[in-house]
PDB file of N, H, CA, C and O in Angstrom:
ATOM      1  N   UNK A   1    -113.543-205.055  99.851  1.00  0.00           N
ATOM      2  CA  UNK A   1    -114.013-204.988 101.218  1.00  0.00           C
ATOM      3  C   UNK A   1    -113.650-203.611 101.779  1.00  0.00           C
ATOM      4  O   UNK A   1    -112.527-203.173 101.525  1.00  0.00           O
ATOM      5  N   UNK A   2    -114.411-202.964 102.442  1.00  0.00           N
ATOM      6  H   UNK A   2    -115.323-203.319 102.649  1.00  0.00           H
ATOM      7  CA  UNK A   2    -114.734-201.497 102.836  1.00  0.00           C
ATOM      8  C   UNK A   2    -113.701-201.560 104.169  1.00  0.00           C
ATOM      9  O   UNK A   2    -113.680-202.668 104.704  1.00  0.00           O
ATOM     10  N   UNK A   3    -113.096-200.834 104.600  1.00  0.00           N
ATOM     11  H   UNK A   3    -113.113-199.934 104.165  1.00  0.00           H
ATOM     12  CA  UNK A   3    -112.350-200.734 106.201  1.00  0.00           C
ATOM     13  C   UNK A   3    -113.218-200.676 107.673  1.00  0.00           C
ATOM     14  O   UNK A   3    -113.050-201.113 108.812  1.00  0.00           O
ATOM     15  N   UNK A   4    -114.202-199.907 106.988  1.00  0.00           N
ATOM     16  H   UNK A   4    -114.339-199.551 106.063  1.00  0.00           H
ATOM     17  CA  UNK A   4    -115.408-200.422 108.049  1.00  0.00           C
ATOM     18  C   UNK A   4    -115.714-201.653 108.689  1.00  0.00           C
ATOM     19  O   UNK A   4    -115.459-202.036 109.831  1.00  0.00           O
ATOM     20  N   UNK A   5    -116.366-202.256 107.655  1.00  0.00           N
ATOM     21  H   UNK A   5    -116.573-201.944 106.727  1.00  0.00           H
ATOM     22  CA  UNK A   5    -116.264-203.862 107.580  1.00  0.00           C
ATOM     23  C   UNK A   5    -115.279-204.571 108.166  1.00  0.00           C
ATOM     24  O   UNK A   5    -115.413-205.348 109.112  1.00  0.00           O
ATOM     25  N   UNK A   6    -114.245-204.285 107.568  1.00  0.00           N
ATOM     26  H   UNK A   6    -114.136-203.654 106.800  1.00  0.00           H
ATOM     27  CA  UNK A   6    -112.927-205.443 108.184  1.00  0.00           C
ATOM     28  C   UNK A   6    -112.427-204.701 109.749  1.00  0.00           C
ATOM     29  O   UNK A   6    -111.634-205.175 110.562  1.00  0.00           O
ATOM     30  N   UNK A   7    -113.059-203.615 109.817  1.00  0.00           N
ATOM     31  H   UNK A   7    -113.703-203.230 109.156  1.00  0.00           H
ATOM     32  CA  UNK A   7    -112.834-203.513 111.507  1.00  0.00           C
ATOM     33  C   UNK A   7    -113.621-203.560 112.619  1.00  0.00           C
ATOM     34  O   UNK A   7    -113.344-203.307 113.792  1.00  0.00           O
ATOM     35  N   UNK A   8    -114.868-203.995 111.989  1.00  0.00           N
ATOM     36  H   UNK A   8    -115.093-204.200 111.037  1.00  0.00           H
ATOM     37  CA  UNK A   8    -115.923-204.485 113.003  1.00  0.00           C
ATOM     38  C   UNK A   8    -116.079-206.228 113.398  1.00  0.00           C
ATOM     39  O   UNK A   8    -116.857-206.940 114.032  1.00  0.00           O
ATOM     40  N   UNK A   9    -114.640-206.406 112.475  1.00  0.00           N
ATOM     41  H   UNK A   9    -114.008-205.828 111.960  1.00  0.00           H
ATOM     42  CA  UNK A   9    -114.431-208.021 112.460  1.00  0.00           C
ATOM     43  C   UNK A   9    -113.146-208.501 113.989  1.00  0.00           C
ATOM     44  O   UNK A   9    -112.482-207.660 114.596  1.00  0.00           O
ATOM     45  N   UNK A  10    -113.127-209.883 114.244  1.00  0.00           N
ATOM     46  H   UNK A  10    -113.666-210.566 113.751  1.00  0.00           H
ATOM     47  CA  UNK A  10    -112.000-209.889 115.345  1.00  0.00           C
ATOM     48  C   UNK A  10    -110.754-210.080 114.628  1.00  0.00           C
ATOM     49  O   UNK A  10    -110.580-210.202 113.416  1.00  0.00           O
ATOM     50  N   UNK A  11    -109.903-210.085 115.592  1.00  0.00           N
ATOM     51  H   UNK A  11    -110.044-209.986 116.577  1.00  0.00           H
ATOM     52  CA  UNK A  11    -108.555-210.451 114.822  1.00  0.00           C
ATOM     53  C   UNK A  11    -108.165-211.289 114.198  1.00  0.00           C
ATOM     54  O   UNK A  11    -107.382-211.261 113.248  1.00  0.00           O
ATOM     55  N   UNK A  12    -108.952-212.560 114.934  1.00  0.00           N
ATOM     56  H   UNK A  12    -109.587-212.583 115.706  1.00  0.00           H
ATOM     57  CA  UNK A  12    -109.068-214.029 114.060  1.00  0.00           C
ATOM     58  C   UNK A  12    -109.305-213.674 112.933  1.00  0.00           C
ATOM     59  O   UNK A  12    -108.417-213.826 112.094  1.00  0.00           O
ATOM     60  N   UNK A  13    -110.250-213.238 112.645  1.00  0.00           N
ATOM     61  H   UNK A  13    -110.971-213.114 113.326  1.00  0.00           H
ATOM     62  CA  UNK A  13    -110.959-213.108 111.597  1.00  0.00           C
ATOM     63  C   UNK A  13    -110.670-212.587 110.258  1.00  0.00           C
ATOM     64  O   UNK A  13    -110.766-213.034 109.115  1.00  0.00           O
ATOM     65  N   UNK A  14    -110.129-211.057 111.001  1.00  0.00           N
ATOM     66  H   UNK A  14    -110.051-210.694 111.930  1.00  0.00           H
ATOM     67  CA  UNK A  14    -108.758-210.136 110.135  1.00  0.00           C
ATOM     68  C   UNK A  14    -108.154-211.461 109.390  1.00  0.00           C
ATOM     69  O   UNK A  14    -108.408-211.736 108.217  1.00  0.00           O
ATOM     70  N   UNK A  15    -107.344-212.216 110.220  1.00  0.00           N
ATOM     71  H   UNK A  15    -107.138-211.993 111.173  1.00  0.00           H
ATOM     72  CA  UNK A  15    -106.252-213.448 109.648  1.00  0.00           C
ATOM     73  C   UNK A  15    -106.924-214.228 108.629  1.00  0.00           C
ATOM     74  O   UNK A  15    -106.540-214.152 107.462  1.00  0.00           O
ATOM     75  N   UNK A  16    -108.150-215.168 109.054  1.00  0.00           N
ATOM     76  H   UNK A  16    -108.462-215.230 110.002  1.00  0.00           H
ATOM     77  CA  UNK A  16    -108.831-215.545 108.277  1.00  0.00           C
ATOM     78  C   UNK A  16    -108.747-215.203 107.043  1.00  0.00           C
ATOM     79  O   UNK A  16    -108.378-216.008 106.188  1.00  0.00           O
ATOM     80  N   UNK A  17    -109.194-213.518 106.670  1.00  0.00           N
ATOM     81  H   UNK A  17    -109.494-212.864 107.364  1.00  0.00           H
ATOM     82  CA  UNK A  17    -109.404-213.281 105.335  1.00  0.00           C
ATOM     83  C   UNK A  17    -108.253-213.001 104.814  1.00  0.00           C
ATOM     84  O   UNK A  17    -108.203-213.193 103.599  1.00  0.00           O
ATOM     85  N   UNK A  18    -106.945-212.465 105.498  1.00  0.00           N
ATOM     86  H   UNK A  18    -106.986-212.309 106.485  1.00  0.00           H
ATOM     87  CA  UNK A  18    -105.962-212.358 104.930  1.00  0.00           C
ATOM     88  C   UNK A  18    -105.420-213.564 104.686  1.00  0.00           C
ATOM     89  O   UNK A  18    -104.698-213.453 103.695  1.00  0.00           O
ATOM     90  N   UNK A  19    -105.412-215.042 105.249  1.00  0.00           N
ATOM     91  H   UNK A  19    -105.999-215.133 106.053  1.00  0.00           H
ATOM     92  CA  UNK A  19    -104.887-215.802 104.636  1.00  0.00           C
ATOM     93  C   UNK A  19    -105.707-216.306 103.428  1.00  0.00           C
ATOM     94  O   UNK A  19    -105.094-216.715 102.443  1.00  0.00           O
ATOM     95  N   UNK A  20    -107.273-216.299 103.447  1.00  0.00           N
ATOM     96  H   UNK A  20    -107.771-215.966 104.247  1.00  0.00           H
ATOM     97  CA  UNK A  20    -108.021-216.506 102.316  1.00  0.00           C
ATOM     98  C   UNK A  20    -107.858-215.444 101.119  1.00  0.00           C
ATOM     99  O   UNK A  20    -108.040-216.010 100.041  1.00  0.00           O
ATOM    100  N   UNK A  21    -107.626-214.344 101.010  1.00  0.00           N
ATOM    101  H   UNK A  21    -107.479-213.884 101.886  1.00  0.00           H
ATOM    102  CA  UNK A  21    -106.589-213.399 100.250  1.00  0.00           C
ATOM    103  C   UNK A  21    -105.842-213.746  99.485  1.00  0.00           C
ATOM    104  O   UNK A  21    -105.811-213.690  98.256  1.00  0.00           O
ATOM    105  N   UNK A  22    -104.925-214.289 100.534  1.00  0.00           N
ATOM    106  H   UNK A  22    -104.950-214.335 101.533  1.00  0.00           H
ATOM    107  CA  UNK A  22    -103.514-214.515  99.656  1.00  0.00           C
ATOM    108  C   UNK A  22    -103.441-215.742  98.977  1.00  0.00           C
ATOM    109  O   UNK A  22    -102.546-215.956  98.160  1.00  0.00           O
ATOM    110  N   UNK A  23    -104.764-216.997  99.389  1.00  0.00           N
ATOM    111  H   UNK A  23    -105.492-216.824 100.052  1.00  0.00           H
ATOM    112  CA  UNK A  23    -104.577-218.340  98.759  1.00  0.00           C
ATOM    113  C   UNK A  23    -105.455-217.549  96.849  1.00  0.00           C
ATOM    114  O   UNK A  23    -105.165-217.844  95.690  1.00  0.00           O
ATOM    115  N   UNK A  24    -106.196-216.844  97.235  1.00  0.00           N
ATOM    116  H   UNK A  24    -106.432-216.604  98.177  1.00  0.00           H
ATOM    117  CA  UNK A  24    -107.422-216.108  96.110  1.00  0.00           C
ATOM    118  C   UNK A  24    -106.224-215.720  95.213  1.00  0.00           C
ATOM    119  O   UNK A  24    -106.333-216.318  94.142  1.00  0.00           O
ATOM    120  N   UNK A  25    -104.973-214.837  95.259  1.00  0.00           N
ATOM    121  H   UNK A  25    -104.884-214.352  96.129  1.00  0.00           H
ATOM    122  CA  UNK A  25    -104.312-214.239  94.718  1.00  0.00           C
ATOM    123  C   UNK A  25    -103.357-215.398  94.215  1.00  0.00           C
ATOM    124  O   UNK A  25    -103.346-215.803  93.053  1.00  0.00           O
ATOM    125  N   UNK A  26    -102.957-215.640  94.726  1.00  0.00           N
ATOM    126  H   UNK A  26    -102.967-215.311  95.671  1.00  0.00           H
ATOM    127  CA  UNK A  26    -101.981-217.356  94.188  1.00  0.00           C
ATOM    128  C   UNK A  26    -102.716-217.565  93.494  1.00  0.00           C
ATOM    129  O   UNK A  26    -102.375-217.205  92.367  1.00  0.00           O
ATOM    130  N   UNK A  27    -103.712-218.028  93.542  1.00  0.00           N
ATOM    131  H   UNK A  27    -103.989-218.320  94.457  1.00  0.00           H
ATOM    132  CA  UNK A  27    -104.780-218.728  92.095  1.00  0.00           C
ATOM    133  C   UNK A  27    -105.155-218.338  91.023  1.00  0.00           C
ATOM    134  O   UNK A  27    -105.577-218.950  90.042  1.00  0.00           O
ATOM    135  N   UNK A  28    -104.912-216.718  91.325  1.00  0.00           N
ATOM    136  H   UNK A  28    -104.570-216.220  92.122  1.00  0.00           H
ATOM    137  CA  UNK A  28    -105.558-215.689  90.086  1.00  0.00           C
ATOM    138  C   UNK A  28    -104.140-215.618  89.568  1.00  0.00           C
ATOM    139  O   UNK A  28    -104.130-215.409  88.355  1.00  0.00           O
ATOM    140  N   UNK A  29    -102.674-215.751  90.229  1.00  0.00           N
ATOM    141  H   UNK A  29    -102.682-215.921  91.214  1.00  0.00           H
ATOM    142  CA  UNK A  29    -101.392-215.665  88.955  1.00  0.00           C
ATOM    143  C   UNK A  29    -101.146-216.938  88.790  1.00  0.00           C
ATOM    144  O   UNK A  29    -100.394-216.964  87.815  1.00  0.00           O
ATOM    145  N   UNK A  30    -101.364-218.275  89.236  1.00  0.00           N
ATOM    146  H   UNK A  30    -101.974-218.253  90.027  1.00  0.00           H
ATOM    147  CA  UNK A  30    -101.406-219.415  88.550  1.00  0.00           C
ATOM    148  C   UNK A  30    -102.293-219.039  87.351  1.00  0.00           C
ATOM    149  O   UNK A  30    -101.628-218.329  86.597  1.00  0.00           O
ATOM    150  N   UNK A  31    -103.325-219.205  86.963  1.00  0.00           N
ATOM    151  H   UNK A  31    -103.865-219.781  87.576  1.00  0.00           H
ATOM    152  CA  UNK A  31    -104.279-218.772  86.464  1.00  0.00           C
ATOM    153  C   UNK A  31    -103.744-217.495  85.440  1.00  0.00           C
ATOM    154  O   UNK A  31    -104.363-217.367  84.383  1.00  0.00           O
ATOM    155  N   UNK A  32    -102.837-216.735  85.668  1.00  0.00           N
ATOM    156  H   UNK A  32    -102.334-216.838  86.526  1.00  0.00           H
ATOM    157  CA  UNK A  32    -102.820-215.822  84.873  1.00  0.00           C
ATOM    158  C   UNK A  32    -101.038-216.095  84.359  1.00  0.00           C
ATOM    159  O   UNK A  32    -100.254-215.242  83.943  1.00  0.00           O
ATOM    160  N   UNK A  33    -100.839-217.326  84.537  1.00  0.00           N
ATOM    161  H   UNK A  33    -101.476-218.018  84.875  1.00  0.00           H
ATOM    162  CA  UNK A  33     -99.136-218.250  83.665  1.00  0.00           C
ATOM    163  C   UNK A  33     -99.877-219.273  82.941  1.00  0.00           C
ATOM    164  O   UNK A  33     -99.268-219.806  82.014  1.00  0.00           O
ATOM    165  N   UNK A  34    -101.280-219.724  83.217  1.00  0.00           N
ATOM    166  H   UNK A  34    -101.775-219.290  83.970  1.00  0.00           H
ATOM    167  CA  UNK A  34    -101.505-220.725  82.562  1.00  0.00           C
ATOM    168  C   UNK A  34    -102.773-219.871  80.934  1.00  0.00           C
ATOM    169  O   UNK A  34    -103.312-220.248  79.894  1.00  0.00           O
ATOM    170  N   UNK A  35    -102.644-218.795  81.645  1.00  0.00           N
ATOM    171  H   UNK A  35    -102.206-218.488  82.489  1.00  0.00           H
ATOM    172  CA  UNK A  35    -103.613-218.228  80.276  1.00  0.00           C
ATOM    173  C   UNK A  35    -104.954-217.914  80.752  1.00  0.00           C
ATOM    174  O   UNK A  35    -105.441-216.840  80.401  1.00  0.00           O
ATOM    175  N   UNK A  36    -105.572-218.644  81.448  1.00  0.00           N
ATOM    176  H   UNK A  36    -105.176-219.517  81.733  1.00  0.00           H
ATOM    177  CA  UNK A  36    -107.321-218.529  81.772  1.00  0.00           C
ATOM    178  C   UNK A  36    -107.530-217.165  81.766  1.00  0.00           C
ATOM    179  O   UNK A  36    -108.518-216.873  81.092  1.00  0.00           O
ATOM    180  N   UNK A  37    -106.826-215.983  82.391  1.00  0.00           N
ATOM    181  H   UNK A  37    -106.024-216.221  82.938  1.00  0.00           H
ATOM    182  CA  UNK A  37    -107.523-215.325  82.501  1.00  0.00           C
ATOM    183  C   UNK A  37    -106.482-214.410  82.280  1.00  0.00           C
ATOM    184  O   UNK A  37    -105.323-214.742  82.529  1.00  0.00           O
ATOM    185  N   UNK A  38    -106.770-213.250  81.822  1.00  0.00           N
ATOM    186  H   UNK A  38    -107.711-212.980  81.620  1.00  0.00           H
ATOM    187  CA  UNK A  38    -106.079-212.082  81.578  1.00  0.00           C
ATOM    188  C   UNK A  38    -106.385-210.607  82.332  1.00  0.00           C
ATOM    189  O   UNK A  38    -105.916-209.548  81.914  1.00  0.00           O
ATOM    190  N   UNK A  39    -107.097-210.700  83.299  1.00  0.00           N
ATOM    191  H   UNK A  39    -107.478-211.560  83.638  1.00  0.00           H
ATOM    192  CA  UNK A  39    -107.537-209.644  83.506  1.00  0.00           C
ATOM    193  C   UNK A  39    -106.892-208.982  84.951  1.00  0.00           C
ATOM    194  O   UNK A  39    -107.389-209.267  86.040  1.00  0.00           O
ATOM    195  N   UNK A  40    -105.660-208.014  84.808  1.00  0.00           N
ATOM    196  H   UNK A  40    -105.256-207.782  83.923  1.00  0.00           H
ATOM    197  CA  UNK A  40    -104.845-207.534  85.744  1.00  0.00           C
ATOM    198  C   UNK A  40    -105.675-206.805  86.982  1.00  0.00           C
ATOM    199  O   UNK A  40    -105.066-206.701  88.047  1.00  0.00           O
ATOM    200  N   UNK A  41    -106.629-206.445  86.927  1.00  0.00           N
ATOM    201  H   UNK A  41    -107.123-206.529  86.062  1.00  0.00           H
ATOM    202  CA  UNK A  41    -107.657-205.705  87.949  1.00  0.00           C
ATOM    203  C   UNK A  41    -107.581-206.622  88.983  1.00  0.00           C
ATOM    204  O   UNK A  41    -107.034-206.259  90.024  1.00  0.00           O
ATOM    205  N   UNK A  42    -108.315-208.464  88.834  1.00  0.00           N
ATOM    206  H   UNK A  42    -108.760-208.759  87.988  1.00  0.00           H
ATOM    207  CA  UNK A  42    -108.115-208.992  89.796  1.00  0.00           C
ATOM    208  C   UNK A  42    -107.339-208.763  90.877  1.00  0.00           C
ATOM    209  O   UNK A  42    -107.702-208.443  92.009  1.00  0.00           O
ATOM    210  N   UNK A  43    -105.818-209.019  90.301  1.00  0.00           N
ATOM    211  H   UNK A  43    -105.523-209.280  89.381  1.00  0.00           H
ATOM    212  CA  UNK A  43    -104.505-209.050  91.101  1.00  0.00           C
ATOM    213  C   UNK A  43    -104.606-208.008  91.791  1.00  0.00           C
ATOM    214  O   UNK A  43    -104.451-207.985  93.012  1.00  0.00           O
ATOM    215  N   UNK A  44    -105.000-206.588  90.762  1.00  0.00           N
ATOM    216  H   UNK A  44    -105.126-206.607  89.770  1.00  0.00           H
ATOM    217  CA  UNK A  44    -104.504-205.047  91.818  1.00  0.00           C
ATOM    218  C   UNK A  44    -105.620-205.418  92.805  1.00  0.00           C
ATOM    219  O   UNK A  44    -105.044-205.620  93.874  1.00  0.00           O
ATOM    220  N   UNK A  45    -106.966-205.609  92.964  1.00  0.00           N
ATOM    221  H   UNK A  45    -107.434-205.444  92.096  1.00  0.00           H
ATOM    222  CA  UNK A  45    -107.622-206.039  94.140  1.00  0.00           C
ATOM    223  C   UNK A  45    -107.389-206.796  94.840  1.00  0.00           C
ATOM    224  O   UNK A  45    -107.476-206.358  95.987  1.00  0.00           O
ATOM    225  N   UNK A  46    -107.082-207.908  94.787  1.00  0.00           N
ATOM    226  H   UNK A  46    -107.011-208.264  93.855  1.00  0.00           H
ATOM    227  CA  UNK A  46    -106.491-209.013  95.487  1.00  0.00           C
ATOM    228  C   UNK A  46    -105.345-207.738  96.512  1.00  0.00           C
ATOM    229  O   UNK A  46    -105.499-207.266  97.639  1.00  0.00           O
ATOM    230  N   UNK A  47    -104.449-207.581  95.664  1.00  0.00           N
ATOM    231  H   UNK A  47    -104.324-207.964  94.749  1.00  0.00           H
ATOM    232  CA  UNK A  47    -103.568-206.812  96.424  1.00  0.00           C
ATOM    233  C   UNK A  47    -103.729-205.497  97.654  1.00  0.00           C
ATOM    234  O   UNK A  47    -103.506-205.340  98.854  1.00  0.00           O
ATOM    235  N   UNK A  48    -104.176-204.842  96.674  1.00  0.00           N
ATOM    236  H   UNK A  48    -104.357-204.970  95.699  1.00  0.00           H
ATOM    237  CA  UNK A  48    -105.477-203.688  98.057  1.00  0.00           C
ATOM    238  C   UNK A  48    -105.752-204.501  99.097  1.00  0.00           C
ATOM    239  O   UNK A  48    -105.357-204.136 100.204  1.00  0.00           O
ATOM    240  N   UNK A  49    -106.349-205.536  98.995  1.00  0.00           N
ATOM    241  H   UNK A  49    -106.670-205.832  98.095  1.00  0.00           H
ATOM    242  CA  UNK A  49    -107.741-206.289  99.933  1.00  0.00           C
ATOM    243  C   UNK A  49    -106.666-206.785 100.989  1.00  0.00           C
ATOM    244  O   UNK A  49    -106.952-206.574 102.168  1.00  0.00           O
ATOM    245  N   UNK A  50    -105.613-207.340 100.746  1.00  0.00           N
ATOM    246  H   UNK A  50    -105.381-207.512  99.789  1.00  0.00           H
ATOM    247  CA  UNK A  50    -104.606-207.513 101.698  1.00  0.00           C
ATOM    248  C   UNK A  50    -103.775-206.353 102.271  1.00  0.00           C
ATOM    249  O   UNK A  50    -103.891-206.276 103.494  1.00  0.00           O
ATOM    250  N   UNK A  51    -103.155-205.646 101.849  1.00  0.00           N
ATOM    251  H   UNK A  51    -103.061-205.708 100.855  1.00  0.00           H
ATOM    252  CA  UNK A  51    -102.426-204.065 101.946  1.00  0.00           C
ATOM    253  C   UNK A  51    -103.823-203.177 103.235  1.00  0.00           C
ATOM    254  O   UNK A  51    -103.656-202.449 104.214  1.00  0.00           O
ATOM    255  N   UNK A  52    -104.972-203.672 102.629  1.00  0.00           N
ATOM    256  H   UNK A  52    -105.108-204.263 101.834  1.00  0.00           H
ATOM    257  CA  UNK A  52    -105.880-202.927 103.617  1.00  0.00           C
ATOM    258  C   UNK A  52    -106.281-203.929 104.914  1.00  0.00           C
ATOM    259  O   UNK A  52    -106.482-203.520 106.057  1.00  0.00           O
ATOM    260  N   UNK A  53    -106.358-205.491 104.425  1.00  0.00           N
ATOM    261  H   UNK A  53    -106.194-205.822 103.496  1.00  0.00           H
ATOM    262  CA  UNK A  53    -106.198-205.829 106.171  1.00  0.00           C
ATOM    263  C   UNK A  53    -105.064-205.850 106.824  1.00  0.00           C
ATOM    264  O   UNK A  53    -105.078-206.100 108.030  1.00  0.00           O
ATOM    265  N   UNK A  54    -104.257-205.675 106.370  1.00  0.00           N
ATOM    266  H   UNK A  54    -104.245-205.472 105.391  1.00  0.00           H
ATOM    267  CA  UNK A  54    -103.046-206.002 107.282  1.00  0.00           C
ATOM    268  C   UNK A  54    -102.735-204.523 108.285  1.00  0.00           C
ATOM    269  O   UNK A  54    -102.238-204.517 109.411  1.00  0.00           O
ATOM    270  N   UNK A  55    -103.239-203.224 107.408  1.00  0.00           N
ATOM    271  H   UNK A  55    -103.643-203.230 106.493  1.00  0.00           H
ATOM    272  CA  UNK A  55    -103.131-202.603 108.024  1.00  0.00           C
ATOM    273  C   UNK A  55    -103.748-202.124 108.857  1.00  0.00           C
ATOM    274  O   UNK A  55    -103.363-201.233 109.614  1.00  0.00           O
ATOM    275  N   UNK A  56    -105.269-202.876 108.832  1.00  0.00           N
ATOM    276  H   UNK A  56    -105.582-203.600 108.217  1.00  0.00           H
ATOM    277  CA  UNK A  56    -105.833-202.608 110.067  1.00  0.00           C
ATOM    278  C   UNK A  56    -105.543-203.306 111.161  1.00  0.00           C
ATOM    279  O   UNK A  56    -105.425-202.862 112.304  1.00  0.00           O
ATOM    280  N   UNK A  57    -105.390-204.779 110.673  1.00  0.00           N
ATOM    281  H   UNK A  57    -105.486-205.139 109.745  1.00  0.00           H
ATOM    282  CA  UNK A  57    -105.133-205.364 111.631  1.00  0.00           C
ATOM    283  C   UNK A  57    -103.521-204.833 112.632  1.00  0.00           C
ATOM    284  O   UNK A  57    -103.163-205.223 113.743  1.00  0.00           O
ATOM    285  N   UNK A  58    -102.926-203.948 111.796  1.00  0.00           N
ATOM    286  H   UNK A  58    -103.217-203.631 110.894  1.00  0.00           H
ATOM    287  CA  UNK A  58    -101.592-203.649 112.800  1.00  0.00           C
ATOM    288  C   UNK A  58    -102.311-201.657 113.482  1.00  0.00           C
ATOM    289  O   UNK A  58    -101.535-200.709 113.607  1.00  0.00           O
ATOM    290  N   UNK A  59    -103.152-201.605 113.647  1.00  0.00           N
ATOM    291  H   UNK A  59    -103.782-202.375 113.546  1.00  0.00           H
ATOM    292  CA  UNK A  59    -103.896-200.489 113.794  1.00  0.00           C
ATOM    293  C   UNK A  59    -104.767-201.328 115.372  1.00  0.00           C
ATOM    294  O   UNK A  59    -104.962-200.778 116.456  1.00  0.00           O
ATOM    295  N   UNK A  60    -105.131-202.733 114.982  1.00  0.00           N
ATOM    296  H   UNK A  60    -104.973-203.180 114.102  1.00  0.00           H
ATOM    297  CA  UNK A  60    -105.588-203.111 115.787  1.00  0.00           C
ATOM    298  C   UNK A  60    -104.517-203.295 117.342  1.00  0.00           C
ATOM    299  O   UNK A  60    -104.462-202.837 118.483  1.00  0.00           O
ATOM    300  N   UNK A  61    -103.686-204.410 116.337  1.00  0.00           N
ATOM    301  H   UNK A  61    -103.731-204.782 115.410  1.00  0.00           H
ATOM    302  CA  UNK A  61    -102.137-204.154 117.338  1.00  0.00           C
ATOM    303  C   UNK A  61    -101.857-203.898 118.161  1.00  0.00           C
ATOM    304  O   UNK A  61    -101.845-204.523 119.221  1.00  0.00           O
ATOM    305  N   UNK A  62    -101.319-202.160 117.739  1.00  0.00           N
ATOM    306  H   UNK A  62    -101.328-201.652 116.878  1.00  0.00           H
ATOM    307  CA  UNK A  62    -101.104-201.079 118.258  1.00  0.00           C
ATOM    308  C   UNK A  62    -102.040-200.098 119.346  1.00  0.00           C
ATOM    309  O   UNK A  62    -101.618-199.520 120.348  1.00  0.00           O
ATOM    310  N   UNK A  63    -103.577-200.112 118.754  1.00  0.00           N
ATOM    311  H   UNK A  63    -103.920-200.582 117.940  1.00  0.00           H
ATOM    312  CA  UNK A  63    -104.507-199.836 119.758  1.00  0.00           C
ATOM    313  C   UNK A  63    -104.990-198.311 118.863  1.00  0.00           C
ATOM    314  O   UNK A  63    -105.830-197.464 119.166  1.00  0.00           O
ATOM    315  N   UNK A  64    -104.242-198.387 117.897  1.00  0.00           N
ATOM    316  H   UNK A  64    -103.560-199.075 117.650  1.00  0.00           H
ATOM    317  CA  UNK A  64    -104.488-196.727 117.068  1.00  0.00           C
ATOM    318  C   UNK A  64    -105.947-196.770 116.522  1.00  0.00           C
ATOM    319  O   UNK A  64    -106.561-197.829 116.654  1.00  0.00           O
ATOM    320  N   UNK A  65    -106.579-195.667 115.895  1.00  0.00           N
ATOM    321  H   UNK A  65    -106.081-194.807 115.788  1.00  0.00           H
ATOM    322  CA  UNK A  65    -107.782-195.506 115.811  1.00  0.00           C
ATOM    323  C   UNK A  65    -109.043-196.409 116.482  1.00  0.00           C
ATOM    324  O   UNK A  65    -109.995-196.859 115.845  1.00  0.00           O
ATOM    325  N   UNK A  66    -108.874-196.514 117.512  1.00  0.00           N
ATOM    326  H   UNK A  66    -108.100-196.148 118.029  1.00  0.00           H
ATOM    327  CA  UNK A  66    -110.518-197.459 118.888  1.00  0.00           C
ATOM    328  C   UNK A  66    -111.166-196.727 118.414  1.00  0.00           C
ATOM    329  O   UNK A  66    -111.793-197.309 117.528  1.00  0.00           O
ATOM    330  N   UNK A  67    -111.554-195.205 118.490  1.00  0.00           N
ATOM    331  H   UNK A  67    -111.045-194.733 119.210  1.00  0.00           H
ATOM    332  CA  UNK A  67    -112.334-195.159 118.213  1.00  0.00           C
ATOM    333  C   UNK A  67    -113.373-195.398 116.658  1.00  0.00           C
ATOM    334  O   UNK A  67    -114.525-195.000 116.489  1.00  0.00           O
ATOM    335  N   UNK A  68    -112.661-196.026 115.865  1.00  0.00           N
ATOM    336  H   UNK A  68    -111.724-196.350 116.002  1.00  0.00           H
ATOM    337  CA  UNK A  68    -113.259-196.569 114.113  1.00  0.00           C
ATOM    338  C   UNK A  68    -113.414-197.788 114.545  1.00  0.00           C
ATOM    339  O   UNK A  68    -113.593-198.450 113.522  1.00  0.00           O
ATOM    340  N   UNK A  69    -113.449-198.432 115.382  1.00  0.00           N
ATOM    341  H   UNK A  69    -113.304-197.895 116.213  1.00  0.00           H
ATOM    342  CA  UNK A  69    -113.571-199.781 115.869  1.00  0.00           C
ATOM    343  C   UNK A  69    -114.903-200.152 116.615  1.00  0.00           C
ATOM    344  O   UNK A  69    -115.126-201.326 116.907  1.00  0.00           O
ATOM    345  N   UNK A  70    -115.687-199.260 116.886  1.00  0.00           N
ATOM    346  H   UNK A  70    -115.505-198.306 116.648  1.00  0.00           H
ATOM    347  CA  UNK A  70    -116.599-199.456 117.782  1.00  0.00           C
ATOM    348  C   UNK A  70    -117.847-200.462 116.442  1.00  0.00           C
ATOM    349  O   UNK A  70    -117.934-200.376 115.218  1.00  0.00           O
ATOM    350  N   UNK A  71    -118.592-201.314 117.458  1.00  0.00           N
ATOM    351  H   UNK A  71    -118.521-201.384 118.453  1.00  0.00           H
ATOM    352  CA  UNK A  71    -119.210-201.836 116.912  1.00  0.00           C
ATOM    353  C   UNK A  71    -121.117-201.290 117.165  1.00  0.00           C
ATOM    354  O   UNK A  71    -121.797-201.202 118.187  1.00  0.00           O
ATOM    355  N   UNK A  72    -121.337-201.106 116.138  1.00  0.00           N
ATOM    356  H   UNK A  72    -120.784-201.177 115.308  1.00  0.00           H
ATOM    357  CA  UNK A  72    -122.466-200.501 115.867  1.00  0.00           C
ATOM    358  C   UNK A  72    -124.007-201.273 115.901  1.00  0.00           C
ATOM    359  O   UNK A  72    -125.024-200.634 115.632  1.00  0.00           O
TER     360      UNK A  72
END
């Protein structure tokens, strides 16, 4: 997900995907103790995808960059 994107979203929303994130990432290392899948890329995305909303959402917060916020 692009930063664009996740900042033309509300804050709810921000949360939303960050808690849908982190349930996605739990599943991909269950999933990766039980064998299914081997493929470490998931996780490093999973990980980004959260690392990048959280920090918008504390961008939101704060009130820092409004102007990357405008909705188009």
């Amino acid at each position: 997900m692009k930063a664009n994107e996740i900042r033309l979203k509300s804050r709810q929303e921000i949360l939303d995907e960050i808690d849908a994130t982190n349930r996605e990432l739990l599943n991909i290392k269950f999933q990766w103790q039980v064998g299914e899948t081997r493929n470490p890329a998931q996780k490093k995305r999973c990980r980004i995808d959260i690392a990048r909303l959280k920090t918008i959402l504390r961008e939101v917060d704060l009130g820092i960059n409004k102007h990357l916020n405008k909705k188009e």
